[in-house]
C-alpha positions in Angstrom: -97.9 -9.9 -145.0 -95.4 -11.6 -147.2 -92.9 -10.2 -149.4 -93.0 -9.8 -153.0 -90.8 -10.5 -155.8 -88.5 -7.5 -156.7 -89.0 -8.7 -160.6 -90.9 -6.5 -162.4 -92.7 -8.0 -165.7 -96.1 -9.3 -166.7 -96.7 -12.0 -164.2 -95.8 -9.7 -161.2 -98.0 -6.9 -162.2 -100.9 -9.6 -162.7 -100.2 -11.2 -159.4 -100.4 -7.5 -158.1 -103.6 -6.5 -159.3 -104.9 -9.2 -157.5 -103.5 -8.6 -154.3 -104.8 -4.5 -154.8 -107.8 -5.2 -157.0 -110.0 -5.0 -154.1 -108.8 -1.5 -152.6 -108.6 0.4 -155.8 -111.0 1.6 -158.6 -111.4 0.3 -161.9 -111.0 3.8 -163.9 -112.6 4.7 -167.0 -111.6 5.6 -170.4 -113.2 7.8 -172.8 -112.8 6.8 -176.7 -112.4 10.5 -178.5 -111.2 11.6 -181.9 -108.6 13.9 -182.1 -110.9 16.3 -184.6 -112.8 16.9 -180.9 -109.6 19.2 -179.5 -108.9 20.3 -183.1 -106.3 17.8 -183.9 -106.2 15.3 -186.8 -108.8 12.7 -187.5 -107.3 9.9 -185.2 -108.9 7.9 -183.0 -108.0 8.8 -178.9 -108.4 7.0 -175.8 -108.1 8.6 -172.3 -107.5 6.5 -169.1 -109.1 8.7 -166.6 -107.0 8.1 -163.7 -107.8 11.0 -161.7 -110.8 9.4 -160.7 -108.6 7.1 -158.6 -108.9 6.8 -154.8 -107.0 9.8 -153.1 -107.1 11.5 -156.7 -104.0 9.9 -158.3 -102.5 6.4 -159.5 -100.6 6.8 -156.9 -103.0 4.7 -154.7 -101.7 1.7 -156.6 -98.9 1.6 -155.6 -99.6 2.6 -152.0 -101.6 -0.3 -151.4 -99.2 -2.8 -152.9 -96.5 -1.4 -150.5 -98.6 -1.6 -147.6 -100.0 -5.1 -148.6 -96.9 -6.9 -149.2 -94.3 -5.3 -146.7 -94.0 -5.9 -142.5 -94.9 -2.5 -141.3 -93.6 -1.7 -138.0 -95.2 -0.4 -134.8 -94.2 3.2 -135.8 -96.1 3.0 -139.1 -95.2 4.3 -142.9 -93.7 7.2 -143.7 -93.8 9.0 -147.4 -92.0 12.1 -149.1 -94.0 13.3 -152.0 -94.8 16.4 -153.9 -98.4 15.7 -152.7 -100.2 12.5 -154.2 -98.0 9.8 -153.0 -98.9 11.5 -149.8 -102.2 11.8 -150.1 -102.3 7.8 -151.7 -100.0 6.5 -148.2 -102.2 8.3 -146.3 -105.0 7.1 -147.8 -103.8 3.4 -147.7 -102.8 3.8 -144.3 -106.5 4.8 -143.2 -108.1 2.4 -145.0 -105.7 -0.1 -143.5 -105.8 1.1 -139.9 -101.7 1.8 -140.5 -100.1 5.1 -138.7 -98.6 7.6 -141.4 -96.0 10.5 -141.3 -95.7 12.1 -144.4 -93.4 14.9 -145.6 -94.2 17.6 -148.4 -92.4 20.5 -149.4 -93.7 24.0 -149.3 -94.6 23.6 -153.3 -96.9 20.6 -152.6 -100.6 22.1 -153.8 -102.8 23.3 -150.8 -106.0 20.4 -152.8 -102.8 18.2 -152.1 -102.1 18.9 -148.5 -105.3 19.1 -147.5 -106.0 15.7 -148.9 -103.2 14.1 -146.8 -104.9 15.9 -143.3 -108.2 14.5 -144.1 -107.2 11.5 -144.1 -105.8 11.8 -140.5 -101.8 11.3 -141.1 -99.6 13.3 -139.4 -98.1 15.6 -141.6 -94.7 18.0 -142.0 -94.5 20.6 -144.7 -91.1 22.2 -145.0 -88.4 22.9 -147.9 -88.6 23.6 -151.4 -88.6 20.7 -153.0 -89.0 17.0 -153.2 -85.4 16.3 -152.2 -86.1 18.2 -149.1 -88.9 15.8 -148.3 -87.2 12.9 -148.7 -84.4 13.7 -146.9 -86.3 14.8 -143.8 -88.3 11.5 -144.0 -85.2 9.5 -144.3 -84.5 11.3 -141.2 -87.5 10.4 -139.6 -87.1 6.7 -140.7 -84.0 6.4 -138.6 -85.2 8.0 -136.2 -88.1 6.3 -135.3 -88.1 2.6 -137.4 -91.0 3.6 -139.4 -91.1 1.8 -142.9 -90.5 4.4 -145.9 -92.7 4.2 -148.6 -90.8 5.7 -151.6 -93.0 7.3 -154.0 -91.1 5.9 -157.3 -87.7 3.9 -156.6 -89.3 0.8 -154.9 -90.0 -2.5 -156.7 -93.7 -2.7 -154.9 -94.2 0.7 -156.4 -93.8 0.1 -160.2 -95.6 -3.0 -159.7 -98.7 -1.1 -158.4 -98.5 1.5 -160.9 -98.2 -1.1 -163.3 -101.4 -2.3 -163.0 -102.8 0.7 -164.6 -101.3 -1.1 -167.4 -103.1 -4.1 -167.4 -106.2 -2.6 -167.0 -105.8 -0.5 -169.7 -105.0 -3.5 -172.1 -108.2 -4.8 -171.4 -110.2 -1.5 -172.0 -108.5 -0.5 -175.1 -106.7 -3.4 -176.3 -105.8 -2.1 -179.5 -103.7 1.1 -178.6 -100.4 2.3 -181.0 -99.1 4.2 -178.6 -99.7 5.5 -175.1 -98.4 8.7 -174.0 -97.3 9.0 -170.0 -96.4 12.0 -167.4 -92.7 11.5 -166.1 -91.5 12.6 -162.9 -89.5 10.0 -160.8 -90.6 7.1 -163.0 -92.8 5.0 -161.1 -95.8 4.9 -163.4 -93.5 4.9 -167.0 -91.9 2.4 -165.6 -94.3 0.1 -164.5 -96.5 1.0 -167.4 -93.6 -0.1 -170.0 -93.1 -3.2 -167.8 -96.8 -4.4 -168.7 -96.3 -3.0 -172.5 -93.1 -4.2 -173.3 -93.3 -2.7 -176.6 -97.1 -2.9 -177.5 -97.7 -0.1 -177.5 -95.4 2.2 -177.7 -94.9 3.9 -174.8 -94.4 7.3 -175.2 -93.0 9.4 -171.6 -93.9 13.4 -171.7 -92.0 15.6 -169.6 -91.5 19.3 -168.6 -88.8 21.4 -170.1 -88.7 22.4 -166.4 -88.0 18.9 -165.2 -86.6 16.4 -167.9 -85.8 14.2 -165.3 -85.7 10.8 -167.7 -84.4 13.1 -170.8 -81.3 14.0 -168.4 -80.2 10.3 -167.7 -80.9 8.6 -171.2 -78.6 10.8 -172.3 -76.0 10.5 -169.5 -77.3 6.8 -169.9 -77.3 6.4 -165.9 -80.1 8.5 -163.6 -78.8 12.2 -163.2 -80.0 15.3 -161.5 -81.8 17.6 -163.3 -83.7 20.9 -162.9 -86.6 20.4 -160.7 -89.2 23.4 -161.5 -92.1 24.5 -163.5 -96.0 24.2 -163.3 -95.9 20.6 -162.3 -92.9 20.6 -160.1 -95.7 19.1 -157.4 -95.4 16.0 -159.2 -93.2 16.0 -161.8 -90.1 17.4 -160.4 -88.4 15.0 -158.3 -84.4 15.9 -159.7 -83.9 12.5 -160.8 -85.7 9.2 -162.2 -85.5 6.1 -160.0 -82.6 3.4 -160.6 -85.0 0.7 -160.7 -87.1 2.1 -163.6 -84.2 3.1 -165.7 -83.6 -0.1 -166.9 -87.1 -0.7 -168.3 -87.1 2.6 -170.0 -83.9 2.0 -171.5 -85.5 -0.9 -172.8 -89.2 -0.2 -173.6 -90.1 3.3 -173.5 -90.1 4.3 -177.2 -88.9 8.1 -177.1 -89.6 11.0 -174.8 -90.8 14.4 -175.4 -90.5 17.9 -173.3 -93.9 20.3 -173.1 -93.8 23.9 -172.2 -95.3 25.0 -168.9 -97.6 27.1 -171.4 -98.4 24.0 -173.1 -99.4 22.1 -170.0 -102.1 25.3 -169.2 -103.4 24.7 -172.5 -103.8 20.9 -172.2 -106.1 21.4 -168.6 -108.1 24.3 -170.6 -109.0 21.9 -173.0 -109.7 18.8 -170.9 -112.0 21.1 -168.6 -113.4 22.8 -172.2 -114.1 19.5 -173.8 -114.8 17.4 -171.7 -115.4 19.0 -168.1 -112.5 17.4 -166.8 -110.3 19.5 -164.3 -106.8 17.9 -164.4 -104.0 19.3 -162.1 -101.0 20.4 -164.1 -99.0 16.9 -163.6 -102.2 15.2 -164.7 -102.5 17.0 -168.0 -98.8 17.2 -169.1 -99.2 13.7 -171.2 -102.3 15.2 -173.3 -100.3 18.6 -173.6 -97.6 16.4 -175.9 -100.4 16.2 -178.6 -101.7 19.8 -178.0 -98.6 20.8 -178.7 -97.9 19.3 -181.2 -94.3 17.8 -179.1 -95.6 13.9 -180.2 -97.3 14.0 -183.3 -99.4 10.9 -184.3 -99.2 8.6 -187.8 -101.9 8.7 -189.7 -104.3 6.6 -188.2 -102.6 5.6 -185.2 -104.8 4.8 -182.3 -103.2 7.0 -179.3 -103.5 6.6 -175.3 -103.1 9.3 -172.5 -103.2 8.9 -168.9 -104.9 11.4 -167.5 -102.7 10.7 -164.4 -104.0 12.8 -161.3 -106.9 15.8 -160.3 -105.5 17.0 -157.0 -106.0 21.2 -157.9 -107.7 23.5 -156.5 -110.8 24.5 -159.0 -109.5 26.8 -161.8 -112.3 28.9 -163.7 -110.5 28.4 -167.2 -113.8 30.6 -168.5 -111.9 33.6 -167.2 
């Protein structure tokens, strides 16, 4: 195993795709119109990314971390609100790697159970993220595992990033390309591949505005840390290492109601028999909502960023 370069650009990402392109799926993308969810007439790709291994893009980055770092004897060990759990553990199986991961008590049950089957060992305790991640630092210097951080480390963003580049050869024509925030590790890596074309566009919850809070402070900052997605999308603050890439190339961000991210997985499951967990759907909420609304004729992306949720019968 070898280190990688902490620089996070074009010809990282590339040279981390492939490094990971043999552990992770290609995912799809659908070419809509927005007339098909009752939206303007503009044309509308969707990067399916909950189709990914372990249900999340998270497994990007997993892989990249666990492919390019010296793990010790005692293993990894992850905090996350559930997916970058269930994507180390994942990793870690695949890779014959031992795994400790920490989740608070709002991780999903679809997420914890994800992270059990595939055989880490696995703590669930505290509210929220913070909690997490301060028990597994605990752990780390405790027993010399290697932390994984699910947003705030260079291998991270890279891995995420790669969604990027896969992306640019699917739909190579995209305006704009909406994006889930949480901590920052897939915004950041995506606008680290974009660069400006497209327009990246972040999406977060009123309940969370993690990367809202520190543009404005101009520094990362805590902010609430609730709402429907909290499981993903409310870590209290936006990684340092990402902050200087979306000062730079994220175009704007926009906040979606809790409400509004219901209505997005309605729709996804309604249309196209897609079930999205809440995190997953906030990006396509921005457009529901009319939060981000398109130019006439602009040619719009959305990651459809992670499925871990338990089945919801929207035909209630």
């Amino acid at each position: 195993m070898t280190a990688m370069t902490t620089t996070i650009d074009r010809p990282a990402i590339e040279k981390t795709h492939a490094l990971i392109k043999a552990h992770v799926r290609v995912t799809p993308v659908v070419e809509l119109n927005g007339a098909d969810f009752g939206l303007a007439d503009f044309p509308l790709t969707l990067k399916l990314e909950l189709f990914q291994h372990a249900g999340s893009f998270k497994t990007r980055g997993a892989f990249t971390n666990l492919l390019t770092r010296t793990i010790p004897a005692a293993g990894v060990v992850a905090a996350s609100g559930g997916n970058h759990g269930a994507a180390v553990a994942y990793a870690a199986m695949r890779l014959g790697v031992r795994a400790r991961i920490f989740v608070p008590t709002v991780s999903s049950p679809a997420k914890v159970k994800r992270i059990r089957g595939y055989g880490a060992d696995l703590l669930v305790g505290g509210e929220r993220y913070a909690d997490a991640l301060a028990a597994s630092e605990a752990w780390t210097a405790q027993s010399g595992a290697l932390p994984v951080h699910a947003f705030d480390q260079a291998e991270t963003l890279l891995g995420q990033g790669t969604l990027a580049l896969e992306l640019s050869r699917q739909a190579p024509h995209l305006d704009a390309l909406l994006v889930s925030v949480g901590g920052g590790g897939l915004i950041g890596g995506i606008a680290a591949w974009c660069a400006g074309t497209p327009r990246v566009i972040g999406v977060e919850p009123e309940a969370a505005p993690t990367l809202t809070r520190a543009l404005a402070a101009g520094k990362p900052v805590d902010a609430e840390a609730g709402g429907l997605a909290a499981d993903s999308l409310a870590p209290r603050r936006v990684g340092e290492l990402m902050f200087p890439i979306a000062r730079s190339h994220v175009a704007r961000v926009v906040l979606v109601s809790d409400a509004a991210i219901r209505r997005a997985q309605e729709a996804l499951w309604e249309t196209l028999r897609i079930v999205a967990e809440p995190g997953g759907a906030a990006a396509f909420s921005a457009l529901l909502s009319g939060s981000y609304v398109p130019a006439r004729g602009e040619r719009v992306g959305v990651v459809i960023s992670g499925g871990n949720t338990t089945a919801v019968d929207f035909d209630r």
